[in-house]
C-alpha positions in Angstrom: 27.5 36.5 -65.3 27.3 37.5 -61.7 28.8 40.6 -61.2 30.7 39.6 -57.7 30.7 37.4 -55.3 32.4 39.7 -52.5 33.5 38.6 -48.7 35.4 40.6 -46.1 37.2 39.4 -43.6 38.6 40.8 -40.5 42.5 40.3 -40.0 45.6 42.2 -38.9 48.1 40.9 -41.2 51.2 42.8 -41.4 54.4 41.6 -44.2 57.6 42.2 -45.7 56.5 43.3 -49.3 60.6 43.4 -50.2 60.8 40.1 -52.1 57.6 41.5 -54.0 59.3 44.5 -54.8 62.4 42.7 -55.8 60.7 40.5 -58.1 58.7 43.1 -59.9 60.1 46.5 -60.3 58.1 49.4 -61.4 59.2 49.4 -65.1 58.0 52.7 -67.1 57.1 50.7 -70.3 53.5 49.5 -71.1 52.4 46.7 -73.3 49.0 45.4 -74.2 47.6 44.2 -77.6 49.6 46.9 -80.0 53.0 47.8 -79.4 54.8 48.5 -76.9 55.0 52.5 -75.8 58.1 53.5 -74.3 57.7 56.5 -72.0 59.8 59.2 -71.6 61.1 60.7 -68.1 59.4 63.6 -69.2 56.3 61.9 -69.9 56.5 59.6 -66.6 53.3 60.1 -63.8 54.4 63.1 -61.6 52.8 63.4 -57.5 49.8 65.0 -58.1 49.8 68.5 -56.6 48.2 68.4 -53.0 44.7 70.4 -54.3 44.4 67.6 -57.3 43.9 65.0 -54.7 41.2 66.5 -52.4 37.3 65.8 -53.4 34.8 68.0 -53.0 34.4 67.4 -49.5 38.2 67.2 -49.0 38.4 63.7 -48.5 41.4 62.2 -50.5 40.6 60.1 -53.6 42.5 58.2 -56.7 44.2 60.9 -58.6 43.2 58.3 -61.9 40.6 59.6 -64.0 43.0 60.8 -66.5 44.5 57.8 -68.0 48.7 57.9 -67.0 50.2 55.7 -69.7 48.6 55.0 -73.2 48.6 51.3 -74.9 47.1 51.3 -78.3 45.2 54.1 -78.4 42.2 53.8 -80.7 41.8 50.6 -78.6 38.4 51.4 -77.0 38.7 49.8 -73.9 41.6 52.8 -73.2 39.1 55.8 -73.7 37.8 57.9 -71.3 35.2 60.3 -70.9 33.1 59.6 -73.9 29.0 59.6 -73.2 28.3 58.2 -76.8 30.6 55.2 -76.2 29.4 51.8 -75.5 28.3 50.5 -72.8 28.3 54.2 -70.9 26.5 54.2 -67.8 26.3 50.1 -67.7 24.4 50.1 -70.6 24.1 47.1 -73.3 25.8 46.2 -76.0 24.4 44.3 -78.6 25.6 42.3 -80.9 23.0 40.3 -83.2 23.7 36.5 -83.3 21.1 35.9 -85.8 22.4 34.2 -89.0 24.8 36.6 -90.8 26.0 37.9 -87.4 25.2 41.9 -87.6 26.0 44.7 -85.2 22.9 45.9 -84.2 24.3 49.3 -82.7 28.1 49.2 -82.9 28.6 50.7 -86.8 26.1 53.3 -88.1 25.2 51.3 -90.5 23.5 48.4 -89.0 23.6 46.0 -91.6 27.4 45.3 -91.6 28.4 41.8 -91.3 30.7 40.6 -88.8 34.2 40.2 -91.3 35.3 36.2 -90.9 38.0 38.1 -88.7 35.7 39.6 -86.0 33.6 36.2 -86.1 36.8 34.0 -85.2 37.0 36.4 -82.2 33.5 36.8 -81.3 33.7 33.0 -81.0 37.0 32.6 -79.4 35.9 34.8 -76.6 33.0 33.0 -76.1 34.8 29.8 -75.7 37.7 31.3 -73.6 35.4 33.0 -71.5 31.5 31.7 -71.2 30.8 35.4 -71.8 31.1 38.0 -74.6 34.4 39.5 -75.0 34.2 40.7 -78.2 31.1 43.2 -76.0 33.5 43.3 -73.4 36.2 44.8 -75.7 34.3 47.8 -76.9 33.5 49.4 -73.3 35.7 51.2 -71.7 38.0 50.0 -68.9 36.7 53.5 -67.1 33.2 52.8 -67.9 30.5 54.7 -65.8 27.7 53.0 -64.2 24.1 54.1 -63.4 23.3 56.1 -60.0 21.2 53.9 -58.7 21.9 54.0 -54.6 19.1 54.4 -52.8 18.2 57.0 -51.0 17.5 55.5 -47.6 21.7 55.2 -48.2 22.4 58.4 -49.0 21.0 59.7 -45.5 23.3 57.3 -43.9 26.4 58.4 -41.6 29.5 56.4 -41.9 32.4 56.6 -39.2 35.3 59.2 -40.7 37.8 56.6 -39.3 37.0 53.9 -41.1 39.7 51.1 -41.4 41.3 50.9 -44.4 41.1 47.4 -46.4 43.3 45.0 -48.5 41.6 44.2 -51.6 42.1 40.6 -53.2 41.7 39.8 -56.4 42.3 36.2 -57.5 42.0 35.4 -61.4 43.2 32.4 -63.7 43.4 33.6 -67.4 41.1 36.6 -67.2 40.0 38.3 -70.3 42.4 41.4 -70.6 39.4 44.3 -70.7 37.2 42.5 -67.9 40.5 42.5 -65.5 41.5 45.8 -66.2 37.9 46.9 -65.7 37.8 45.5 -62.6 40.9 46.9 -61.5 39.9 50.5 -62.8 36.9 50.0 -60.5 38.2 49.8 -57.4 41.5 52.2 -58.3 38.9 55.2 -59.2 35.8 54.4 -56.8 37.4 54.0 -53.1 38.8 56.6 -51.4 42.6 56.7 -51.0 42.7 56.6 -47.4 40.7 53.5 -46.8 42.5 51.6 -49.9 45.5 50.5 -48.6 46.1 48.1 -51.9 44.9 46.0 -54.5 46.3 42.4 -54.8 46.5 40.6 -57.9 46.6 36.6 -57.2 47.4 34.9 -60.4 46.6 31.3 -60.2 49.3 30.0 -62.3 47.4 31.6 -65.9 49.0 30.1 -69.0 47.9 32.9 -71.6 50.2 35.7 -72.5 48.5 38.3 -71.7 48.9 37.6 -67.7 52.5 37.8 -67.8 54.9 40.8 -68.7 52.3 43.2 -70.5 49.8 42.9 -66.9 53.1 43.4 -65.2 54.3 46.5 -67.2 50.5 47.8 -67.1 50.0 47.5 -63.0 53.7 49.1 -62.7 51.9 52.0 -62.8 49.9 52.0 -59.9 51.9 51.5 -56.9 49.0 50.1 -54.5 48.8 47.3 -56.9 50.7 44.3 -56.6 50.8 41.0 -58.7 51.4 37.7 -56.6 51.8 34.6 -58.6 51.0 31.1 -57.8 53.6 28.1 -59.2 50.8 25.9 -59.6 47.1 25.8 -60.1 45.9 26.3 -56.3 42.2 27.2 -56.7 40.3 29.5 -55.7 40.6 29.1 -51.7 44.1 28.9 -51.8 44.8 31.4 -53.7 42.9 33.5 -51.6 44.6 32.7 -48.7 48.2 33.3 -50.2 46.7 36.9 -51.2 45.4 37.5 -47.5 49.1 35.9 -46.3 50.5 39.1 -47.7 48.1 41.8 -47.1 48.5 44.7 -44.9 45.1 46.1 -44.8 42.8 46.0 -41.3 40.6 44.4 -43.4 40.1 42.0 -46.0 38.4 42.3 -49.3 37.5 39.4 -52.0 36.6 40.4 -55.2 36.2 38.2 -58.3 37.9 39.4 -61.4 35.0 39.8 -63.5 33.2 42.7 -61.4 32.6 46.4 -61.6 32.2 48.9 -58.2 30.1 51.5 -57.8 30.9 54.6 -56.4 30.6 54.5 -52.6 30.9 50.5 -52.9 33.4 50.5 -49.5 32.1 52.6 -47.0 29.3 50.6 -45.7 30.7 47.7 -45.7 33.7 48.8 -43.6 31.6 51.1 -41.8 30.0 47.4 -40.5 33.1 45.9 -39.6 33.9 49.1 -37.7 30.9 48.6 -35.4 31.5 44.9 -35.0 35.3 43.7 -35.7 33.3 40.3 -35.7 31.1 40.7 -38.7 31.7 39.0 -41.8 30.1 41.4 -44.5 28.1 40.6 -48.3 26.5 43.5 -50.1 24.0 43.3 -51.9 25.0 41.4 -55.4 24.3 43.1 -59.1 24.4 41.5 -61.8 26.4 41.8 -65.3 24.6 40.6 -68.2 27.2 38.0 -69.6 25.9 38.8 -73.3 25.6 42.2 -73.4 27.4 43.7 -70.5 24.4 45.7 -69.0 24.4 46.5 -65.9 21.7 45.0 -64.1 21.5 46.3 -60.6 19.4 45.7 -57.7 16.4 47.3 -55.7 17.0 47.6 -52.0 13.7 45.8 -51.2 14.2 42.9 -53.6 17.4 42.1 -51.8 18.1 38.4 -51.6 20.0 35.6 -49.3 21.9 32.7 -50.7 21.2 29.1 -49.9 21.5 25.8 -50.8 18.7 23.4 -51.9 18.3 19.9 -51.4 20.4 18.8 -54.0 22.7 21.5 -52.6 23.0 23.4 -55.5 23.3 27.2 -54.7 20.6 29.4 -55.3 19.6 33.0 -54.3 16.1 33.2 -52.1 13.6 36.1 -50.8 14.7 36.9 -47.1 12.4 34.7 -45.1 9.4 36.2 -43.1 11.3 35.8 -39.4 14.4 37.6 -40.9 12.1 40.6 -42.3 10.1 41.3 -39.6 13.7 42.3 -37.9 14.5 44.9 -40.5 13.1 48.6 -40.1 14.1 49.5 -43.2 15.0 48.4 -46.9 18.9 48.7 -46.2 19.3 47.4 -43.4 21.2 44.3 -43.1 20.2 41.0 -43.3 21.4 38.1 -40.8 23.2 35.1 -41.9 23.8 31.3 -40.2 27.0 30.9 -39.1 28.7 27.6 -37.8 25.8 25.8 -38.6 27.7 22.3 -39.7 29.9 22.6 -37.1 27.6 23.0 -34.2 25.5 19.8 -36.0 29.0 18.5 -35.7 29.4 19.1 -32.3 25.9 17.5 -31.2 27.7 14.3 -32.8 30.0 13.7 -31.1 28.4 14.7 -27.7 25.7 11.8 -28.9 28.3 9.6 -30.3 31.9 9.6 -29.7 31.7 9.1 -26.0 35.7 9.7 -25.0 37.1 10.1 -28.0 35.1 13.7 -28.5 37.8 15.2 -26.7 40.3 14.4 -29.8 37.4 16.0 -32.4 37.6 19.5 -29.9 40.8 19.2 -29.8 40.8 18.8 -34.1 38.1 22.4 -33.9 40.3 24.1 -31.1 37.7 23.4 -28.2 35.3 25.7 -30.1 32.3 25.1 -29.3 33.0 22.7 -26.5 29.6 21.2 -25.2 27.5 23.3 -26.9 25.2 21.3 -29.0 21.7 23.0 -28.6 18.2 21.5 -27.8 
């Protein structure tokens, strides 16, 4: 399972978030799959005091590593803070699917058998999700992952006034651990100041888990918001409606099956900040879909995507012309841009005669007349 696919975009979108707010109060009740927990005023999340929410360097970060609200607690996916638990530090879980379906390294005592219980939902989450929920369901939604920057990065300086970004997440019936890992993610491993919110896009999700118990669980965290589609829009759309109501400098696309690291942000925005132009990709992990390890990748093994000739997507080594610009493992690699649009344009400069003014008119008069050698 690919770990992300993540774009940012520029934009300077500014909205009334009133409607929003209208439609989905902050309700101090949490549901998820156990009952439901009502919490008292006492018990409600208090401003953290103003030394809780410095770092070591005094920067301000998410006050969230201690866990607000409660749902089910000897759920796993709610603890925090346990080294011995699965899938600590991103790594594997497995699950034997030899005949007799065993745990391998889930119960002390390797040889139990799946109960016909847990099979139906090792299956079901299989065929819900192409990937391993039942895996996904013993890791904790706080999971830590392995410290793998490298250290050319950790030399780097980053502008202190970074912009801060929107962050878009779009997701059509998402396993319930995977989304709320994902949320987690971003909530606990970008710095308060440059997170300026985390939007939810549901495309129209039929299961029940979407609806009131994400609603009740998100209520907690006011920089996250829950837009829902009335129809199945797709991905692009859906997208769009999320960057329609963002208020961020910048834009950020995150699938909802992903996990960030710790520093994740800051070069990416620190990129944009040099160049409001530049569209940015990081480099792209990977999350075993079977077993939930962490896969993650070396600086100098960084690859582009393309297309092939049956233009079917594939990742490939940087070509020689593209390496020979880099000084170093990190630094970043160039993309083509506007590629099927200039081809367009050389065209209809060959062939429309005209009527090319109505196709630059159709493009905005991008491009106008330029259709290379």
């Amino acid at each position: 399972m690919s770990s992300i696919c993540v774009e940012i975009l520029v934009s300077m979108i500014l909205d009334n978030q009133a409607e929003f707010a209208k439609r989905h109060p902050r309700v101090p009740v949490v549901e998820g799959f156990g009952p439901p927990i009502n919490i008292a005023d006492k018990d409600k999340p208090q401003e953290p005091k103003s030394d809780e929410k410095k770092g070591e360097q005094g920067d301000e970060l998410p006050n969230l590593r201690k866990p607000i609200f409660v749902v089910n607690a000897s759920d796993p996916i709610y603890k925090s803070g346990d080294p011995n638990q699965e899938g600590e530090k991103g790594k594997a879980v497995n699950i034997d699917k030899n005949v007799g379906r065993r745990f391998c390294h889930i119960f002390k005592d390797a040889g139990e058998k799946l109960t016909p219980e847990q099979k139906k939902l090792y299956d079901l989450g299989f065929q819900n999700n192409a990937f391993n929920q039942y895996a996904s369901d013993l890791i904790s939604i706080h999971r830590t992952l392995p410290e793998v920057i490298d250290k050319e990065c950790l030399t780097e300086k980053y502008h202190d006034d970074l912009p801060d970004t929107s962050v878009v997440v779009c997701f059509h019936n998402e396993a319930w651990s995977v989304l709320l890992r994902t949320v987690h993610s971003v909530l606990e491993r970008t710095p308060d100041k440059l997170l300026n919110e985390l939007i939810l896009v549901d495309d129209f999700s039929d299961m029940p888990h979407t609806k009131e118990p994400l609603a009740r669980y998100m209520a907690q965290f006011p920089k996250v918001k829950i837009l829902r589609m009335e129809k199945r829009e797709g991905l692009i759309r859906a997208r769009l409606r999320g960057a329609a109501i963002a208020k961020g400098k910048v834009l950020t696309y995150l699938d909802s099956h992903c996990e960030c690291m710790e520093g994740w942000i800051e070069p990416l925005l620190d990129r944009i900040k040099r160049d409001p132009t530049t569209v940015v990709c990081p480099v792209i992990d990977v999350i075993d879909d079977q077993t939930f390890e962490y896969h993650y990748s070396k600086a100098y093994f960084t690859n582009v995507g393309g297309f092939d000739w049956g233009l079917q997507f594939n990742w490939h080594a940087i070509p020689e012309r593209d390496r020979k610009l880099r000084s170093r493992a990190i630094d970043p690699v160039r993309s083509g841009v506007n590629v099927l649009k200039r081809n367009s344009v050389r065209l209809a400069e060959v062939w429309l005669d005209d009527y090319k003014k109505y196709y630059y008119e159709r493009i905005n008069n991008q491009l106008v007349g330029y259709f290379g050698a």
